[in-house]
N, C-alpha and C positions, 0 to 999 in steps of 0.2 A: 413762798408759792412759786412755783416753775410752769414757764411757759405751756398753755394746751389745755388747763385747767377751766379756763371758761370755754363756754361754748360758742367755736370759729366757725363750726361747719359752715362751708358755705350756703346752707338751705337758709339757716339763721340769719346771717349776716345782711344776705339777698333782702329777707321777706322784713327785715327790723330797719334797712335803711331807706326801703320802699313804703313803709307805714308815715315813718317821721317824717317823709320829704317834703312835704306842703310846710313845714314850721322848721326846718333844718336852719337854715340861714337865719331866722328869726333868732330863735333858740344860738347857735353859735355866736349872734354877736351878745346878745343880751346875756349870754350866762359868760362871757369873758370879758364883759365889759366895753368891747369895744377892742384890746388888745389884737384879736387875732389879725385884724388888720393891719397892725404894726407888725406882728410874725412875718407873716406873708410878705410885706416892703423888705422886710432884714433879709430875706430867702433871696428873693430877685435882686437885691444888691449885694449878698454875698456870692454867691453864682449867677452873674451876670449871664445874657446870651454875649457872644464874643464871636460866633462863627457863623457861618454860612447855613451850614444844617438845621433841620428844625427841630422840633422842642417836642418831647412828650410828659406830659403830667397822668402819671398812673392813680389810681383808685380816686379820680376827680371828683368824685361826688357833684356837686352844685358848679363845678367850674373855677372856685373862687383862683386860685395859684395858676392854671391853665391862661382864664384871662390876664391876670397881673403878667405874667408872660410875654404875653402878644402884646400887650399895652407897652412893656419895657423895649420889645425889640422893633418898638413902632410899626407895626404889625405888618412887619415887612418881611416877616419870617413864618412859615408854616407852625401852628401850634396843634397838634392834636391832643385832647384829652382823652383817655378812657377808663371804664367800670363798669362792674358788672349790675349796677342797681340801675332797672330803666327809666323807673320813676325819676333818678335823681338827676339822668340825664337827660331827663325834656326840661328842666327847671336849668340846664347849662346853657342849652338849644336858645332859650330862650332869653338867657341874658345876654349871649355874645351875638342872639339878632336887634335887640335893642342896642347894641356897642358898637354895630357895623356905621360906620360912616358914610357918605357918599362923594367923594374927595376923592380924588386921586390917591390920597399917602396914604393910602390902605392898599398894597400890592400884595398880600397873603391870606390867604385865611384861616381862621380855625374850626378843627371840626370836633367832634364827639363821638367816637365809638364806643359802644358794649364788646367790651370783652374782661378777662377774667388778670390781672397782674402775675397768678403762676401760670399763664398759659398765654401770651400777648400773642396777637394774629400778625405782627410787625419783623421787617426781617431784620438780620442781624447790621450790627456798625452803621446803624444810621442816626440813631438822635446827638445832639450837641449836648444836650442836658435830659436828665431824664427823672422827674422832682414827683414825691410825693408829701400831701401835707396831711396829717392826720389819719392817713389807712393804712399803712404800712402795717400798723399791729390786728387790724381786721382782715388782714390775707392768712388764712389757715395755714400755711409752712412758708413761716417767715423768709429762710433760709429761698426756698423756691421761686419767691418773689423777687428776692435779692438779685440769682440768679439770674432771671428774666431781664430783668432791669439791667443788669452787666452786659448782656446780650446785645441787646437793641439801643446800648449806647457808643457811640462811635470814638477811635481810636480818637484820644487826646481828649474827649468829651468828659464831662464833670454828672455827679449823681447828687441829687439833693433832698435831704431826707426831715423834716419839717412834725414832729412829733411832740406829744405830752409825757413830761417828766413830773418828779418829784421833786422841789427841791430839797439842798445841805442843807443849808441852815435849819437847825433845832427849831428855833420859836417859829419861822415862817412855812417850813415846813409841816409844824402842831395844827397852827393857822388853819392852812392849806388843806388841811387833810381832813378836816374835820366839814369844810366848805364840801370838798369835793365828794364826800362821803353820806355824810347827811344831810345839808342841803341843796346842792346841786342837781340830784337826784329826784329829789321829791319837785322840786318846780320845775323841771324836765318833764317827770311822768305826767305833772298837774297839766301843763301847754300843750305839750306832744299827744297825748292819750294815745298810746299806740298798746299793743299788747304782747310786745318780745322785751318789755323791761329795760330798752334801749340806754336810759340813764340811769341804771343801776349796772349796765354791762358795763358803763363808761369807765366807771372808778377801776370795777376790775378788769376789764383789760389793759389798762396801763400798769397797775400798780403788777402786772405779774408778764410788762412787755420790757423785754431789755433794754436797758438804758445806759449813756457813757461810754465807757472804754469796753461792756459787754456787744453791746451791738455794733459799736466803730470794728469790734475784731469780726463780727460778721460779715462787716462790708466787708472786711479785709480780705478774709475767705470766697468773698466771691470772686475776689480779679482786684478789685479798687485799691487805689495805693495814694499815698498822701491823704490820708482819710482823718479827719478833724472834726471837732463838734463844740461846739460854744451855745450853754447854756442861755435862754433868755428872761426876762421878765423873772428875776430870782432864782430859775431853775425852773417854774413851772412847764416849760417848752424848751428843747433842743433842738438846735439845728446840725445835721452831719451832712458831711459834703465829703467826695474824693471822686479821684479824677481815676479814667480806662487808662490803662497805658497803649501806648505805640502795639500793633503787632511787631512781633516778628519777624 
C-alpha cells in the first residue's frame, strides 16, 4: 500500500481527534501498556535541549512530548506546542496548568497554539528542537510538514520525529500485527465510541506511513542532515532525529 490511501484530509483528522479526546491519554497508555512513556523519556534523552532557543513540539495533541520538554530543560526554556485539534488542546492547557509550580525555578513557559504543521504561523530559524511524537503520519503531505518543521528550526537545531513502526522480526512482528489489527481496534472503538473509526484508522495509517531509511531520506530531502533512526521497543516505535545545518 502507498502512502494517501487512507483518508488524511484534514476535515477527518480534525473532527476524529476531536471526538477521542476526553479518553486519548487513557486509551494511549492502556493500549501500550504503559510503554509510551518510555518512548517519550528515549526522545528527550536522545535529543536533548542544549541551547538557548526554545522548543516546538508539532501535532501535540494532549501535550504529552511538549511537557516532557519543559520538564527536561527545567522549564527554563520557552516550550510551545501546536495542533490543529482544539478539543485536544484544552486537555494540554490543562495539564501544563496543573505542572505550573510556584517557585522561582520555573523562568519559562509553555504555551499551546492551534495551528496546522503544513502551515505553522512561526517564523523561520527559530526553534532549538522541533519533535513530533505520533502525528507526523496524520499531517495530509507528509513531505509539507517536513518542510515546515525544517523551517522554523534553527541553524544548528536538531528535528525529532517519535513514530509507530512495524517491527523485523518475523514472530514478533506476526505477534504484533495481529494485536495491532484485530485487537487493538475493537477495545479502542469499545472505550473511545467516537464515530470516524479512529482505531481502525490506526493500524492503517502506519502500516501505509514510511518508515526507516524511507522516511530518514525524507528528512533528508527537506534540509536535515545527519539524520539517524533507532528502532524501539522491538521496532514497534521509531525514533528519527537530524540536525538543520549552519546557513550560508
Amino acid at each position: 500500500m502507498t502512502e494517501g490511501q487512507v483518508d488524511k484530509s484534514e476535515t477527518r483528522i480534525r473532527r476524529m481527534f476531536g471526538e477521542i479526546s476526553p479518553r486519548y491519554d487513557f486509551l494511549n497508555h492502556f493500549l501500550s501498556g504503559g510503554v509510551d512513556y518510555y518512548w517519550r523519556w528515549r526522545t528527550v534523552r536522545t535529543v536533548p535541549p542544549v541551547m538557548t532557543q526554545p522548543i516546538l513540539d508539532v501535532c501535540t495533541g494532549t501535550g504529552d512530548l511538549a511537557l516532557a520538554y519543559w520538564n527536561a530543560a527545567g522549564r527554563k526554556i520557552p516550550v510551545i506546542g501546536s495542533d490543529f485539534t482544539h478539543e485536544m488542546l484544552v486537555i494540554a492547557c490543562d495539564k501544563a496548568s496543573s505542572m505550573r509550580s510556584r517557585d522561582a525555578n520555573e523562568k519559562a513557559p509553555v504555551h499551546f497554539f492551534e495551528a496546522d504543521t503544513q502551515q505553522l504561523p512561526f517564523r523561520d530559524d527559530t526553534y532549538q528542537i522541533v519533535s513530533v511524537a505520533f502525528g507526523l503520519r496524520n499531517v495530509t503531505n507528509t513531505r509539507k510538514g517536513l518542510n515546515e518543521m525544517f523551517r522554523v528550526c534553527c541553524p544548528q537545531g536538531h528535528v525529532a520525529i517519535l513514530e509507530f513502526s512495524m517491527p523485523t522480526n518475523l514472530f514478533i512482528r506476526g505477534m504484533y500485527r495481529f494485536y495491532f489489527r484485530y485487537i487493538l481496534p475493537r477495545i479502542g472503538q469499545l472505550l473511545a465510541r467516537n464515530q470516524s473509526s479512529a482505531y481502525n484508522y490506526l493500524p492503517q495509517s502506519v502500516s501505509e506511513f514510511p518508515q526507516g531509511e524511507a522516511l530518514a531520506e525524507l528528512l533528508r530531502q527537506a534540509g536535515f542532515v545527519e539524520v539517524q533512526w533507532k528502532p524501539l521497543t522491538f521496532g514497534i516505535a521509531t525514533l528519527y532525529f537530524g540536525r538543520k545545518p549552519s546557513t550560508i
